[in-house]
C-alpha positions as CSV (number, residue, x, y, z in Angstrom):
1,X,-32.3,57.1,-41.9
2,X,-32.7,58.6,-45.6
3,X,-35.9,60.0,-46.2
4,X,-38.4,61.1,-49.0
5,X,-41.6,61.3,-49.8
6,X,-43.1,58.4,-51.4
7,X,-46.6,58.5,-51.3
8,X,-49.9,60.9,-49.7
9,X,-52.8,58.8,-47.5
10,X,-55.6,58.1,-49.4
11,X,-57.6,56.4,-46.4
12,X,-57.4,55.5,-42.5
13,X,-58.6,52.2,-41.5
14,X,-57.5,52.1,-37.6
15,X,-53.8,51.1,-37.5
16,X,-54.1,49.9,-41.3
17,X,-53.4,53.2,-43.9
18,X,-54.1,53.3,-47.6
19,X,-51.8,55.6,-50.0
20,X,-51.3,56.5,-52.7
21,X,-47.5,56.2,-54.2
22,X,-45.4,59.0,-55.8
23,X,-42.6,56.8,-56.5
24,X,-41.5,53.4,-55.9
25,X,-41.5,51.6,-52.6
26,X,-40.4,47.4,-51.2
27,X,-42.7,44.9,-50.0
28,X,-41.8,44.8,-45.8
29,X,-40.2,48.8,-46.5
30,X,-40.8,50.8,-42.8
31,X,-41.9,54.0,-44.1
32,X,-42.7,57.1,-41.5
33,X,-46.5,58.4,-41.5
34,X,-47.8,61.9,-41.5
35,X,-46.1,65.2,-39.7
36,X,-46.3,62.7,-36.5
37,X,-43.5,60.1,-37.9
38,X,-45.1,57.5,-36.9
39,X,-43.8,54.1,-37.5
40,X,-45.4,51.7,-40.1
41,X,-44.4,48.7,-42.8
42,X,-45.6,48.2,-46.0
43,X,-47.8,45.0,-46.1
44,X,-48.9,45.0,-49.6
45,X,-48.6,46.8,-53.0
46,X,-51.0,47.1,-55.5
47,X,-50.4,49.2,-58.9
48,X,-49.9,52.8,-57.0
49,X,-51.7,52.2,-53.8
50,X,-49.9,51.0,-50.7
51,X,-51.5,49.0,-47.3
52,X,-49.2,50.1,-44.6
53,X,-50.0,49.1,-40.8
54,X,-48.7,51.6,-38.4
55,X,-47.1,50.0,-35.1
56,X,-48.7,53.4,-33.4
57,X,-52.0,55.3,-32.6
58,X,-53.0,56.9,-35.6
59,X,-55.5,59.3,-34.2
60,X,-55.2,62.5,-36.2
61,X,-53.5,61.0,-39.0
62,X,-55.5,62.0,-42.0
63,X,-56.1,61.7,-45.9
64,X,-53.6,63.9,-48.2
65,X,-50.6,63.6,-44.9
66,X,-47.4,62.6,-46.8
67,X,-45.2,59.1,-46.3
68,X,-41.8,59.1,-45.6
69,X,-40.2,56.2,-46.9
70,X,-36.7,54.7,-45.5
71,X,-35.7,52.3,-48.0
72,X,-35.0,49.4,-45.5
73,X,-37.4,46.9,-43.8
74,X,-38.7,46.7,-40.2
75,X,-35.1,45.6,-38.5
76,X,-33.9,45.6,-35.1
77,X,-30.3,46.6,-33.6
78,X,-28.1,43.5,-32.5
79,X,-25.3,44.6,-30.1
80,X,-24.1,45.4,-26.7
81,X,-26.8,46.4,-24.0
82,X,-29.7,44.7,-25.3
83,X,-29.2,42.3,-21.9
84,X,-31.1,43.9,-19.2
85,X,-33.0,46.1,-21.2
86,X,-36.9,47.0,-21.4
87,X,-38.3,46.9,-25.0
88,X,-41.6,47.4,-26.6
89,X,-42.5,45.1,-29.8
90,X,-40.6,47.2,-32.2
91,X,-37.6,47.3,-29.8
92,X,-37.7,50.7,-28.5
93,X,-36.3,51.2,-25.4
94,X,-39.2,51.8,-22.7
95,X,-37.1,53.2,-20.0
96,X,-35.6,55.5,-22.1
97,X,-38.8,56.8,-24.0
98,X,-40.5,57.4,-20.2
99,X,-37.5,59.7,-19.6
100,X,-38.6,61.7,-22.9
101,X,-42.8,60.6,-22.7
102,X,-43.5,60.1,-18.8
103,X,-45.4,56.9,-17.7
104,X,-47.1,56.7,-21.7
105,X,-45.5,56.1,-24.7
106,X,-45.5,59.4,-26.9
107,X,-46.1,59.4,-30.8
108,X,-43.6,59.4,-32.9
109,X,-40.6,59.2,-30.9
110,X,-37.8,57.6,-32.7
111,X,-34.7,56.9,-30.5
112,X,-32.2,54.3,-31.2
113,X,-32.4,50.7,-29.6
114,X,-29.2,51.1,-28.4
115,X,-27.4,53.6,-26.2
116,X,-25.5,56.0,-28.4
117,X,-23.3,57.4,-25.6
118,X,-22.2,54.2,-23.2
119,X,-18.9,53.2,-23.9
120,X,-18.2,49.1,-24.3
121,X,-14.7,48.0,-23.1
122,X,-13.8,46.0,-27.1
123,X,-11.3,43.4,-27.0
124,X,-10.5,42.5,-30.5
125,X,-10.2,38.8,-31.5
126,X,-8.6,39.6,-34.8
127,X,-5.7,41.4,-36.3
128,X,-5.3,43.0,-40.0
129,X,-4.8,40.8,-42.5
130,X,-7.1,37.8,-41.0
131,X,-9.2,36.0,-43.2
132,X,-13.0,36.5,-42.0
133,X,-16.3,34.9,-43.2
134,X,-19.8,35.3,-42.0
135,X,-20.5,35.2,-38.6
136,X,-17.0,35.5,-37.2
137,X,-16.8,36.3,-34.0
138,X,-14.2,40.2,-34.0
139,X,-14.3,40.5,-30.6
140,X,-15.8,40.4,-26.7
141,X,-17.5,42.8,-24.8
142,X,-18.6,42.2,-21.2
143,X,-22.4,43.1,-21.3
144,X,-22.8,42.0,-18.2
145,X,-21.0,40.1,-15.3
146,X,-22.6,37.0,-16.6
147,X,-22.6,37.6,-20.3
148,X,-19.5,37.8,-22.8
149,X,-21.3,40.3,-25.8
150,X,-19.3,38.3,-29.2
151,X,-19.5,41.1,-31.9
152,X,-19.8,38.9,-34.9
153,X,-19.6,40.0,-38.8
154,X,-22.7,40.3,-40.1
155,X,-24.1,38.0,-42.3
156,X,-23.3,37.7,-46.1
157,X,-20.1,39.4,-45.2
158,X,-16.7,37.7,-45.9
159,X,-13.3,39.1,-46.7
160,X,-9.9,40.4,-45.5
161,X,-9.7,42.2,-42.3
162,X,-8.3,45.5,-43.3
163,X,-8.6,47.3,-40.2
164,X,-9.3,46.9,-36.5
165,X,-9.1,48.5,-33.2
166,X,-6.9,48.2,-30.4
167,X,-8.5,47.6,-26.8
168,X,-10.3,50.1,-25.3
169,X,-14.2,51.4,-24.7
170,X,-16.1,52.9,-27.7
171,X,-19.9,53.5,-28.2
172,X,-21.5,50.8,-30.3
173,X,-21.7,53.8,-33.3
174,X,-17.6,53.7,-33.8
175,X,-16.0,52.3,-36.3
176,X,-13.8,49.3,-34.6
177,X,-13.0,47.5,-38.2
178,X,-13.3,47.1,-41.7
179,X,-13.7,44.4,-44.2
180,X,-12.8,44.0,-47.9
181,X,-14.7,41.8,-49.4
182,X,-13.8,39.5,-52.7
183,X,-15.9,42.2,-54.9
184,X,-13.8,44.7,-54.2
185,X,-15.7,46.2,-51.6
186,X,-14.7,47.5,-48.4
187,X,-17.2,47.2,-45.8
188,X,-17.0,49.1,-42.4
189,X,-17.9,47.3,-38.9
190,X,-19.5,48.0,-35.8
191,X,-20.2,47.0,-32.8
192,X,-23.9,46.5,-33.5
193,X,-25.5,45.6,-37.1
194,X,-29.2,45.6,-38.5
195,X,-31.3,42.6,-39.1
196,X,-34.7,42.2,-40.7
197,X,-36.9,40.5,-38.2
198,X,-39.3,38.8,-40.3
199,X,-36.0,36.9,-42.2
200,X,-34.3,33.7,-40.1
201,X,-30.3,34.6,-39.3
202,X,-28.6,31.6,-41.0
203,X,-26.9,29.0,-39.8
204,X,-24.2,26.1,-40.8
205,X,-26.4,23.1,-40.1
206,X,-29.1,22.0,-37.4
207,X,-29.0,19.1,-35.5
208,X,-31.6,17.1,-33.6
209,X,-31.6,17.9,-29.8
210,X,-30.4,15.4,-27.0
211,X,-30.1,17.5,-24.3
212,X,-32.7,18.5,-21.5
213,X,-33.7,22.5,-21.1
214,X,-33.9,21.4,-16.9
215,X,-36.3,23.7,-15.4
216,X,-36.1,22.5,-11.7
217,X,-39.9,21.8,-12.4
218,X,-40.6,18.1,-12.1
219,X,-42.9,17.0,-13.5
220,X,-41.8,19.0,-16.9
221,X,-37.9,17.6,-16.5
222,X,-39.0,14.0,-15.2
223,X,-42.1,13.1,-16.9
224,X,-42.4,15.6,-19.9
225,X,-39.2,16.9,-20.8
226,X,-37.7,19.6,-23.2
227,X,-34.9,19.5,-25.0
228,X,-32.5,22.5,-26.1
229,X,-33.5,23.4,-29.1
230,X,-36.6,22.3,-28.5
231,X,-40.5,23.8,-29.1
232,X,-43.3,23.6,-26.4
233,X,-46.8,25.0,-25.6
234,X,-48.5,25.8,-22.6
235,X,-52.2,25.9,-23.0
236,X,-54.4,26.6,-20.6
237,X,-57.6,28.5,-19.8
238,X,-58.1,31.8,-17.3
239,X,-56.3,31.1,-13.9
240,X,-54.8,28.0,-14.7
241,X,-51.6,29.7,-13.9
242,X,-49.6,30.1,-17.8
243,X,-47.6,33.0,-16.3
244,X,-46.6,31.7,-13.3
245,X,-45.4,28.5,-14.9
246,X,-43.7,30.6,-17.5
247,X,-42.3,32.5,-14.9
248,X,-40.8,29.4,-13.0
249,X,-39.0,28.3,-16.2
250,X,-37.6,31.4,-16.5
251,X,-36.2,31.5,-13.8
252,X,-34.7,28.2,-13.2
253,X,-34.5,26.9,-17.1
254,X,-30.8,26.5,-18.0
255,X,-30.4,28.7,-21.0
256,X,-27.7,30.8,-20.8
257,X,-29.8,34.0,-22.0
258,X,-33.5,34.2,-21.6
259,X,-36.0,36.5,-24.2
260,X,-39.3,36.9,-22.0
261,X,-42.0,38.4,-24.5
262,X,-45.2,40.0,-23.2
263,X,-47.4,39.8,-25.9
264,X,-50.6,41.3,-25.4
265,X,-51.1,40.4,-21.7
266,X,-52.0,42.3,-19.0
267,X,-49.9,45.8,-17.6
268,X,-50.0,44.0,-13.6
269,X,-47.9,40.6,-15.2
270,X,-45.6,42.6,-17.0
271,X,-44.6,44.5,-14.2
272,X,-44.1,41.8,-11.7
273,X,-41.8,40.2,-14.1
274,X,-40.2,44.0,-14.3
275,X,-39.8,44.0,-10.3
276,X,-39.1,40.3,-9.9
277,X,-36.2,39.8,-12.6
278,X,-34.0,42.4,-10.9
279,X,-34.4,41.0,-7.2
280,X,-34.4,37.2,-8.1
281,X,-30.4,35.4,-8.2
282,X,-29.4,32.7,-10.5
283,X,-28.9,30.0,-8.3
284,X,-25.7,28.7,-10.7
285,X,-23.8,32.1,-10.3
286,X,-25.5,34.0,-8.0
287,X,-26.0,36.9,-9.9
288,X,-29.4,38.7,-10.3
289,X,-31.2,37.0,-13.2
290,X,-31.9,40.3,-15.2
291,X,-27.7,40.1,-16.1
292,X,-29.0,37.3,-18.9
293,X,-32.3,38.7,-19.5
294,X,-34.0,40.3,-22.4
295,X,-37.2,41.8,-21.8
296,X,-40.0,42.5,-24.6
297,X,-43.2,44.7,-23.2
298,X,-45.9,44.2,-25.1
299,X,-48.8,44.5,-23.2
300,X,-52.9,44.7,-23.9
301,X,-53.0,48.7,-23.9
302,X,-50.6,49.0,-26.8
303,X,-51.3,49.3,-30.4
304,X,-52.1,46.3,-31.9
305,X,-49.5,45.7,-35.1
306,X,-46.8,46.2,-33.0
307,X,-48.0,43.1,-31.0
308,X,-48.0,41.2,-33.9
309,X,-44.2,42.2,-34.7
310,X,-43.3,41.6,-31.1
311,X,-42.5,37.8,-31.2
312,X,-40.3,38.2,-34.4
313,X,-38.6,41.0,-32.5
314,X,-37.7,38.3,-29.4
315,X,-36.6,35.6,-32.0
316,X,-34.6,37.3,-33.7
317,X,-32.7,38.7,-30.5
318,X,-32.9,35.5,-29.7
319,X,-31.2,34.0,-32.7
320,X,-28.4,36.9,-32.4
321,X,-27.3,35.6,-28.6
322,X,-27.8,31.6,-30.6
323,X,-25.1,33.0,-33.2
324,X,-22.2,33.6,-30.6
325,X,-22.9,30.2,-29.1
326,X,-25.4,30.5,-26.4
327,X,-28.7,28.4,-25.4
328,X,-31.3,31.1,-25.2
329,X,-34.5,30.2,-24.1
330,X,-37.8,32.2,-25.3
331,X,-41.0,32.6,-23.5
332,X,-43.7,34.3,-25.7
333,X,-47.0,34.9,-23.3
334,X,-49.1,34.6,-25.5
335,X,-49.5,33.5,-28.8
336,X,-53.0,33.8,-28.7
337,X,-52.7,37.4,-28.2
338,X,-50.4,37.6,-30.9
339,X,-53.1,35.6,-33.0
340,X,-55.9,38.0,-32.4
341,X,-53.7,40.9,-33.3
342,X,-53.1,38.8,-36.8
343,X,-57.0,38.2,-37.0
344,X,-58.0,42.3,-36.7
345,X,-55.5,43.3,-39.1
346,X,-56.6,40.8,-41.5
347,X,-60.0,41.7,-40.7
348,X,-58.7,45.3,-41.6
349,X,-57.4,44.4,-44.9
350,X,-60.7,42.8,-45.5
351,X,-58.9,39.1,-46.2
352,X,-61.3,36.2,-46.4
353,X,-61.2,35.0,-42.8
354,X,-61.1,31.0,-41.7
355,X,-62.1,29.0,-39.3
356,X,-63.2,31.3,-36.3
357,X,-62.5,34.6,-38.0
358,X,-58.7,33.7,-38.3
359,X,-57.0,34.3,-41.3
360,X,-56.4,31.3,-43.9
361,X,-52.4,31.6,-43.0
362,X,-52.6,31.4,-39.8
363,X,-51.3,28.1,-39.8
364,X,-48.1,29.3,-41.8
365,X,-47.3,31.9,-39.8
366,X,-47.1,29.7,-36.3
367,X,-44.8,27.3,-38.5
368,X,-42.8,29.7,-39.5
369,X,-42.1,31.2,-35.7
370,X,-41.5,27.7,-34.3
371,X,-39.0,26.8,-37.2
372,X,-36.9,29.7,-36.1
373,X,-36.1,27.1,-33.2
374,X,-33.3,24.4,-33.4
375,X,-30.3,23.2,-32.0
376,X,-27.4,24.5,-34.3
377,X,-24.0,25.0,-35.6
378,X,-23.6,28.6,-36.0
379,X,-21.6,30.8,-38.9
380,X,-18.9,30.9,-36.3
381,X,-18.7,26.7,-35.8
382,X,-19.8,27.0,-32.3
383,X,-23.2,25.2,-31.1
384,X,-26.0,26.7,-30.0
385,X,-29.6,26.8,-29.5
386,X,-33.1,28.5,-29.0
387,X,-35.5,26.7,-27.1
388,X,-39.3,28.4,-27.8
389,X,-42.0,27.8,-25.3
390,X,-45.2,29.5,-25.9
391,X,-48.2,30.2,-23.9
392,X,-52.1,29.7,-25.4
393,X,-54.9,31.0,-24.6
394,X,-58.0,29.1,-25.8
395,X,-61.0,31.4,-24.9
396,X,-62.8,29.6,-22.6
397,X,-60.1,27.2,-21.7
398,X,-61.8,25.1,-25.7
399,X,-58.6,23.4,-26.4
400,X,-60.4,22.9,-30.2
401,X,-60.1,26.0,-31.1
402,X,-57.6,27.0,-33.8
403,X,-54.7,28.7,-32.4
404,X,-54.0,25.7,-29.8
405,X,-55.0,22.9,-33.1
406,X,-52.8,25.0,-34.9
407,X,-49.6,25.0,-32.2
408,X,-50.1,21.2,-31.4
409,X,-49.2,20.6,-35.2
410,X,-45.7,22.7,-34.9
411,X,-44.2,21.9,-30.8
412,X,-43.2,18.7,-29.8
413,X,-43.5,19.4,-26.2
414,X,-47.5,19.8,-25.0
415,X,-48.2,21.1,-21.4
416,X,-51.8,21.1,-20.9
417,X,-52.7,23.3,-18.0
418,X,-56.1,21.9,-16.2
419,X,-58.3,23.9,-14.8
420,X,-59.3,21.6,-12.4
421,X,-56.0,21.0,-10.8
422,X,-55.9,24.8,-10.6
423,X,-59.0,24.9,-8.9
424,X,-58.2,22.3,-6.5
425,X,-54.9,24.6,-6.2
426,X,-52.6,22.0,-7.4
427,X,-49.8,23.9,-8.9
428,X,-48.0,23.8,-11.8
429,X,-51.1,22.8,-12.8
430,X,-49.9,20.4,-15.6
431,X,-52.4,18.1,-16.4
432,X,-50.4,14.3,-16.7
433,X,-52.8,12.8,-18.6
434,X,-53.5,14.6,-21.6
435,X,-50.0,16.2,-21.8
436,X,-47.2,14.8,-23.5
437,X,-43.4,14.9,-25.0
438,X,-41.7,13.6,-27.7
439,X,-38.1,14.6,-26.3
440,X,-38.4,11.8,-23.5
441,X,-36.5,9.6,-25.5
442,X,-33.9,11.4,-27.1
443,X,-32.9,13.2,-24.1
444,X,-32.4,9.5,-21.7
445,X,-29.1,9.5,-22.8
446,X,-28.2,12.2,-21.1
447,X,-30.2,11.1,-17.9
448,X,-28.7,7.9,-18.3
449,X,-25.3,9.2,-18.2
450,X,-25.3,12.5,-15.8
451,X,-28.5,11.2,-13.1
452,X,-29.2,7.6,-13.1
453,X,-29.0,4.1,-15.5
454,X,-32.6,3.5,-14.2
455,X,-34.3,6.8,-15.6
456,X,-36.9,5.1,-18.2
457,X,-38.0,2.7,-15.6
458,X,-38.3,4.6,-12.5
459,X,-40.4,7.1,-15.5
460,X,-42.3,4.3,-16.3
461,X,-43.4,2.7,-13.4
462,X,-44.5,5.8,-11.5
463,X,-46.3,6.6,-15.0
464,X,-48.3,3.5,-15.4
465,X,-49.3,4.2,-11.6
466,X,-50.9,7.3,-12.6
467,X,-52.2,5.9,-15.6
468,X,-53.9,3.2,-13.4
469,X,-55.0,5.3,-10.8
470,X,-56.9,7.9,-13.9
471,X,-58.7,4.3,-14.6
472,X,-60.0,3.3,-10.9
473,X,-61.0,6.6,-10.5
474,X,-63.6,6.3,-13.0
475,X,-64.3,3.2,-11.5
476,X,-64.9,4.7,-7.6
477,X,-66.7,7.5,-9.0
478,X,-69.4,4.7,-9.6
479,X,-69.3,2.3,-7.1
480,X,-66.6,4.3,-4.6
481,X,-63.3,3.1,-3.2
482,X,-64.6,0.6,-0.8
483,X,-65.7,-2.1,-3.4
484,X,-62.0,-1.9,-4.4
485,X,-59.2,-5.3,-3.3
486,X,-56.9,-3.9,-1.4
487,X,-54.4,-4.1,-4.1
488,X,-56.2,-1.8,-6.1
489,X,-56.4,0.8,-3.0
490,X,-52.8,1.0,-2.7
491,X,-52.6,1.9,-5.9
492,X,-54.9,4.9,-5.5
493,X,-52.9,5.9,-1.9
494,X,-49.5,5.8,-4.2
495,X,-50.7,7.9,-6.7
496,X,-52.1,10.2,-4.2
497,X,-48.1,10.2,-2.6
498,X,-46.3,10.7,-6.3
499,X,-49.1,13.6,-7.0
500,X,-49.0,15.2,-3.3
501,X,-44.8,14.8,-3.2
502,X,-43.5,14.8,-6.8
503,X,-46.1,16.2,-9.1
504,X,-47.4,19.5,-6.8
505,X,-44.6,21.9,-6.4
506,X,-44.6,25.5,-4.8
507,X,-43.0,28.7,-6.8
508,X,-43.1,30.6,-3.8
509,X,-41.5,28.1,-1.1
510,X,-37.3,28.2,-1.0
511,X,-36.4,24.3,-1.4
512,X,-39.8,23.4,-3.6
513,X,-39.3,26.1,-5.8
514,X,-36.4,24.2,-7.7
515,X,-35.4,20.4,-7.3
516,X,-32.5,18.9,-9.3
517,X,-32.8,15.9,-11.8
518,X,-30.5,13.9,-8.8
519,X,-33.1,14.8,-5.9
520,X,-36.3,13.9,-8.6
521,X,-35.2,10.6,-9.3
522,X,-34.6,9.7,-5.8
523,X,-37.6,10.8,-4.8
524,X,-39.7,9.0,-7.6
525,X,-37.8,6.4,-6.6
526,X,-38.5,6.4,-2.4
527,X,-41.9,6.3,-3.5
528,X,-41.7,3.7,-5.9
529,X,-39.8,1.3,-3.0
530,X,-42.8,2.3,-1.0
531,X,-45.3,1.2,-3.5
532,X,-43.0,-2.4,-3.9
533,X,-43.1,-2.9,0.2
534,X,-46.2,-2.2,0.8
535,X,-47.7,-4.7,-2.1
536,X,-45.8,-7.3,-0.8
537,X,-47.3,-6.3,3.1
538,X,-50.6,-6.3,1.7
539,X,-50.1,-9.7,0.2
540,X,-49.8,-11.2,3.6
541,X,-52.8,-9.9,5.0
542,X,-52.2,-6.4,6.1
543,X,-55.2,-3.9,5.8
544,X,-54.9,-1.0,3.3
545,X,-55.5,1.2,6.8
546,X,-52.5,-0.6,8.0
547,X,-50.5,1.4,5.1
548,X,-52.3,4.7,4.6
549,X,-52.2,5.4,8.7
550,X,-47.5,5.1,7.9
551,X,-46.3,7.9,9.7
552,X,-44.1,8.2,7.1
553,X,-46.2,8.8,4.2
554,X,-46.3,12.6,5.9
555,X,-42.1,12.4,5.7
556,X,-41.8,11.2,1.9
557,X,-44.7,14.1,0.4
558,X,-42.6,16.8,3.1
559,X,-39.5,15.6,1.1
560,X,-39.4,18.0,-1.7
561,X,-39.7,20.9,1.1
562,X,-37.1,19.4,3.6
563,X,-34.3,18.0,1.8
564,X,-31.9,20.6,0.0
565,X,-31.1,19.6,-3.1
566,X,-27.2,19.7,-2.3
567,X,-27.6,17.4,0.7
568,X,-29.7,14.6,0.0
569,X,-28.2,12.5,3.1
570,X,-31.6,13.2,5.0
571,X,-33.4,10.8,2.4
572,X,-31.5,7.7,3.0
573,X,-32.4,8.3,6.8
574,X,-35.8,7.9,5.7
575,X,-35.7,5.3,3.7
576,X,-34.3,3.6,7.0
577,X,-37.2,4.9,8.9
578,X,-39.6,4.0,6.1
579,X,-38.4,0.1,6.0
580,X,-38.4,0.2,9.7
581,X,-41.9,0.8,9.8
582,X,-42.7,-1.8,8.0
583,X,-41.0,-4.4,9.6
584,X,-43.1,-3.4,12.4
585,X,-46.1,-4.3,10.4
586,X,-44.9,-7.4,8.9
587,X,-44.2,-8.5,12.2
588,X,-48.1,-8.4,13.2
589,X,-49.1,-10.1,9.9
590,X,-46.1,-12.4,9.5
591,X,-48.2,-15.7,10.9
């Protein structure tokens, strides 16, 4: 990195550093701060003085301590070995800096994002002479048993290839091509390339998205769906379970590559993802899931500015993995975090603040993360896609506040976590009611097509029963369940079966923990063949006890724990046993 002295501190406000400027400096520039080095941006300039927030402590920094600058913006290296690998917000390597630091991060350590020394085996996809434009795809590298690395050309590159390498392993640092471009330049190419982080990588075109993000969760893939490409939130108060959620569609989401940030939450969640990730196996290839993982570490104990650059470090790793053609799906927990890191440093810079403290763009900065989200062509014409879902964390569980108002207006997918379902410990605690997704419809055709014809109705009519069931509640809470028609109780016994065998579903039990979209429709639809039976037994006569004392209510809500999801044989045996039982039943009420 080129360096020089730009500028002296005139005044230290916590991470945010006045200075005064010697010579010309950019808007976004990363500059280096005192004797220590530490890390900082330039957020604003005004005549000869300087705002720069610095991504570290700055305890000792003090006024007349010089600034370096570096002449190139807060960027992050896109290349092989990123998979797998532990970062903090401003993508150094964690495991690597605890070598050099021990268990805390150490001031001013600078060490590249990527290992200078491992050698990549390159296998070149072009020869000399080939005509190359921006994002090209020059050749594979396996990162990991699951992942092919596709070293691309940078953007704004294009020209003649005037060099490359045969096969064999370099470091990412060697030179494995070159480039001469049609103004006469000749650029040289890497393995690995810089990229701004607060600038979107471009694409050819974006398209709207049509196919499901499955999550083996089912009430998100049945009744509230995502799409690839797609933007969701999860909002929910203190131990209503965000993490664990986010966890389950990490695991089990099928994204090719997943970009797990840890904004601002606590050290304890962080490092059971850490320990988890590496022992859990991808139940499509059987490999351990940390082979597609990225990991950003973010957590409450580190400074605060490089929180707030930590989810435009993950989306912009993210986009890299969408450019060679991958879905990549990236969890940020939590936005909110990331919010209250925007609202001290504006705070800091003495801004006007908004609603709640906030700043007035606070709005414009969540749009601008969620648009970074799409299904795409890439450079490269391959399709690909980045699928955000984002945890909030409304203090006090006061979905009104702005952060969550705010996200509502930018994700199409809403997952409102309910802290009474929590309490009641009814897990993912997904509240049906008040949740919602707009994907539902563009993603039936591929339902329709891959799962079932009947999707939308077997969706609908196990909805409406909900739906119903929320309404007689109110009604029972005032006069109680006895002064219902039977009709009306069946309703309520049904809804209980969808919510006991459908909705509730265990991360922590081997079948539950994952059901396919085949087994979820069969299920809703068991239940819903209950529902139709028994209506017509209760027409004849039959007592509501007569239904809710079915031995095999107790088989359909043990279904998503008994049946495997690749041998679904077991349910038609109880649907057999299920219609058996009732024929038993008409029998008695028959005359």
């Amino acid at each position: 990195m080129k360096e020089n002295i730009v500028g002296t501190i005139n005044r230290v406000n916590g991470p945010l550093i006045e200075a005064k400027l010697d010579c010309m400096v950019q808007m976004m520039e990363l500059v280096q701060v005192s004797e220590f080095r530490l890390i900082g941006e330039v957020l604003g300039i005004s005549g000869d003085i300087a705002n720069i927030q610095v991504y570290e402590d700055t305890s000792g920094v003090k006024p007349g301590d010089k600034i370096y600058g570096t002449g190139l913006p807060l960027s992050v290296e896109l290349g092989p070995g990123l998979i797998g690998n532990v970062f903090d917000g401003i993508q150094r390597p964690l495991e690597d800096i605890a070598k050099i630091s021990g268990i805390y991060i150490g001031r001013g350590i600078n060490i590249p994002s990527l290992d200078r020394k491992k050698k990549w085996q390159f296998k070149p996809c072009v020869k000399q002479g080939d005509t190359v434009t921006e994002g090209a795809i020059i050749g594979t590298v396996q990162e990991t048993s699951l992942i092919e690395h596709r070293v691309l050309v940078p953007p704004k590159i294009n020209g003649k290839i005037t060099k490359i390498i045969s096969e064999g392993e370099y470091t990412v640092d060697e030179i494995i091509g070159a480039v001469h471009t049609p103004f006469g330049e000749d650029v040289e190419l890497r393995m690995y390339h810089r990229w701004p982080v607060k600038v979107p990588r471009p694409v050819t075109e974006r398209q709207i998205p049509t196919i499901p993000l499955l999550t083996g969760q089912r009430i998100v893939d049945t009744f509230f769906p995502m799409a690839k490409g797609g933007t969701a939130a999860i909002p929910g108060g203190f131990g209503t379970g965000k993490t664990i959620t986010q966890h389950q569609l990490a695991k089990w989401a099928d994204a090719q590559i997943i970009v797990y940030i840890g904004c601002g939450e606590r050290g304890n969640e962080i490092t059971e993802v850490l320990e988890e990730f590496p022992k859990l196996i991808d139940p499509r290839t059987n490999k351990p899931l940390i082979e597609r993982t990225v990991l950003i570490a973010n957590t409450s104990n580190m400074p605060v500015t490089a929180r707030e650059a930590s989810i435009y470090t993950g989306i912009t790793l993210a986009e890299y993995y969408r450019d060679m053609g991958y879905d990549v799906a990236l969890m940020a927990d939590s936005s909110s975090r990331w919010a209250e890191a925007l609202r001290e440093l504006s705070g800091r810079l003495e801004e006007m603040p908004a609603e709640e403290g906030f700043p007035a763009y606070l709005g414009s900065r969540l749009a601008a993360f969620y648009e970074r989200a799409g299904y795409t062509t890439t450079l490269s014409g391959k399709k690909g896609s980045i699928t955000v879902i984002a945890a909030v964390s409304p203090p006090g569980g006061d979905f009104s506040e702005p952060v969550t108002q705010n996200t509502k207006r930018f994700v199409r997918c809403f997952w409102e976590l309910d802290k009474s379902l929590a309490s009641a410990r009814h897990y993912p605690s997904i509240n049906w009611m008040r949740s919602y997704s707009e994907y539902a419809d563009a993603c039936e055709g591929w339902w329709v097509k891959n799962v079932s014809r009947k999707y939308r109705e077997i969706r609908v009519r196990a909805y409406e029963i909900l739906q119903k069931e929320d309404h007689l509640q109110k009604i029972v809470k005032l006069v109680g369940p006895d002064a219902l028609p039977d009709s009306e109780r069946l309703i309520l016994e049904v809804a209980r079966i969808i919510k006991l065998g459908f909705l509730q579903q265990s991360a922590y039990d081997d079948i539950d923990m994952y059901t396919s979209p085949q087994k979820q429709l069969k299920i809703l639809e068991l239940i819903l063949k209950f529902h139709q039976r028994a209506s017509e037994i209760v027409k004849m006569g039959a007592p509501i006890f007569e239904i809710k004392e079915m031995a095999s209510i107790s088989k359909i809500i043990r279904i998503k724990m008994t049946v495997p999801n690749d041998d679904m044989s077991e349910l038609d045996k109880i649907e057999k046993d299920i219609m058996a039982e009732f024929e038993e039943i008409e029998e008695i009420y028959k005359e």
